[in-house]
C-alpha positions in Angstrom: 114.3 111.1 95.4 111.1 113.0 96.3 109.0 113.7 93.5 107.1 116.7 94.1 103.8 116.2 94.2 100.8 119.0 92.7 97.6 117.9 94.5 95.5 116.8 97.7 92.1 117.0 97.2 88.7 115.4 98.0 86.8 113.2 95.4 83.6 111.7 95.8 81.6 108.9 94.3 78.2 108.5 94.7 78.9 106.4 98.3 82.6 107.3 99.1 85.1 109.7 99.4 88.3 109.6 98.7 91.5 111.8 99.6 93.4 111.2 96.3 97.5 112.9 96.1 98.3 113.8 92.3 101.6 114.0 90.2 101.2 115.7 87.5 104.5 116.0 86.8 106.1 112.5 86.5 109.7 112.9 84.6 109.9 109.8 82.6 113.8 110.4 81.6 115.2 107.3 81.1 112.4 105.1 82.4 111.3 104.3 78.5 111.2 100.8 78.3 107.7 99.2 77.6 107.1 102.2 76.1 106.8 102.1 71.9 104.9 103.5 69.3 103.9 107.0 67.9 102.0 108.0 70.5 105.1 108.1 73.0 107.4 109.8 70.6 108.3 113.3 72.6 106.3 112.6 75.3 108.2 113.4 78.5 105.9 113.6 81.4 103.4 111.7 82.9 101.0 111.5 85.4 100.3 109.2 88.4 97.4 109.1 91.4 96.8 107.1 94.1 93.7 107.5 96.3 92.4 106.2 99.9 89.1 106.2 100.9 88.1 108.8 103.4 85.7 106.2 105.8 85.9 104.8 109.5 86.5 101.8 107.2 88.7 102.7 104.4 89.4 99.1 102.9 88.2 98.7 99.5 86.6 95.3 98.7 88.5 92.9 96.6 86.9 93.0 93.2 87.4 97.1 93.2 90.9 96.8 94.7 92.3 97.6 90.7 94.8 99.5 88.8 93.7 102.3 87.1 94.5 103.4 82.9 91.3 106.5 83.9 89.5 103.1 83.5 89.8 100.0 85.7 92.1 97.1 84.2 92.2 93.8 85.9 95.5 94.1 87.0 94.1 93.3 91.1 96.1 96.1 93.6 97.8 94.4 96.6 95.8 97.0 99.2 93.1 99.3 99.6 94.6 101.9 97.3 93.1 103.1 94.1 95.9 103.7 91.7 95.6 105.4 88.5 97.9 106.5 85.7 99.1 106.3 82.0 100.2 102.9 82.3 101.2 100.9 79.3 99.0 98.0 79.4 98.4 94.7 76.9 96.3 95.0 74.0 93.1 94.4 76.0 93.8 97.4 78.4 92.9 94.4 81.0 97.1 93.8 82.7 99.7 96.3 83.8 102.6 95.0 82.4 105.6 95.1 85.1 109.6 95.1 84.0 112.2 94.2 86.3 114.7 96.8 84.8 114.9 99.8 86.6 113.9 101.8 83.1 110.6 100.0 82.8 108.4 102.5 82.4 105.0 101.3 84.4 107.8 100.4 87.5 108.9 103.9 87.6 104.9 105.2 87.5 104.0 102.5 90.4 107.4 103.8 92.6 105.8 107.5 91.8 102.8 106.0 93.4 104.1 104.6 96.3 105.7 108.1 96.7 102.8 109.9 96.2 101.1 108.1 99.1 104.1 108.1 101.8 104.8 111.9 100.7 101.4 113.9 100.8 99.1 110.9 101.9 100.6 109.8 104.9 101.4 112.7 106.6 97.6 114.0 105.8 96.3 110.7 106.9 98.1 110.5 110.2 97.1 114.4 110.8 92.8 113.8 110.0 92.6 109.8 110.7 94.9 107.6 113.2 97.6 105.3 112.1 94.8 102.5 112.1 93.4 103.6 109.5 96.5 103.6 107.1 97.3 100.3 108.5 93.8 99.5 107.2 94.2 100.9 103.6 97.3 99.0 103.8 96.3 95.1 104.6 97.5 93.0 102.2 95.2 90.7 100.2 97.3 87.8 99.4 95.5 86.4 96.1 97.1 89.8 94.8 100.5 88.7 93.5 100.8 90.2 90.5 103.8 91.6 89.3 102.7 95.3 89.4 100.4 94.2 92.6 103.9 92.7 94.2 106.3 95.9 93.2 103.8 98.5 94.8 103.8 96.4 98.0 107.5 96.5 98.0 107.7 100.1 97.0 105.1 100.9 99.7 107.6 98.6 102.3 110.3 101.3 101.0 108.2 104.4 101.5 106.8 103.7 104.9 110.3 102.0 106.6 111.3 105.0 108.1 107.6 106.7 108.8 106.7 107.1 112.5 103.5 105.1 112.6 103.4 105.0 116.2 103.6 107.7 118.9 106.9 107.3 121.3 
């Protein structure tokens, strides 16, 4: 399934850019569990983003290599990708808690991820950079093993096993 996605744009920090693919509009449907309290009661949508850095260089160094809840947790990402969302974390806002059930809630917002970046990132990426420098943003940092760390790796796999990386 392709989830349509709302937004490319350009952010910058003070030293880096970033192209940065939004979905706004993340159905959660069945994908509840992890999810309890008030605060979700008739909450249906979500939002996930996930960001590369627009540089010759676009790996991120390790420390900063986090998921995103607007802030950074400690939850370490597998890759040079800046992901962000309304993930359910632990009390400390510090771990993105990861389900194996396909209605785990953060699961689902980590696949949306993954196919944020294979459907608008890519394709943009391979137009404006070369397939280096996805390769690049992709490098896997081993130390991050994570559960949600190890699921966007494998949902990344998924995304990319059909995407022509290479000219023929």
């Amino acid at each position: 399934m392709t989830i349509p996605l709302d937004l490319l744009e350009q952010a910058q920090d003070e030293l880096h850019r970033y192209w940065v693919a939004h979905n706004s509009d993340v159905e959660i449907g069945d994908h509840r569990e992890g999810l309890s309290g008030p605060a979700w009661d008739g909450v249906d949508i979500s939002e996930v983003s996930v960001a590369v850095r627009d540089d010759e260089d676009p790996r991120i160094p390790a420390g900063d290599r986090r998921f995103h809840v607007f802030l950074p947790t400690q939850e370490p990402a597998a890759c040079s990708l800046l992901v962000n969302g309304a993930f359910v974390t632990d009390l400390s806002r510090r771990h993105v808690q990861v389900g194996i059930g396909e209605a785990d809630y953060n699961a689902h917002l980590i696949r949306c991820a993954a196919d944020a970046f294979g459907d608008l990132l890519l394709p943009h990426l391979l137009e404006v950079r070369c397939p280096r420098h996805v390769l690049r943003s992709l490098e896997r940092m081993p130390e991050a093993s994570g559960d949600a760390a190890s699921l966007l790796h494998q949902e990344l796999t998924r995304v990319l096993a059909d995407a022509p990386l290479l000219p023929t």
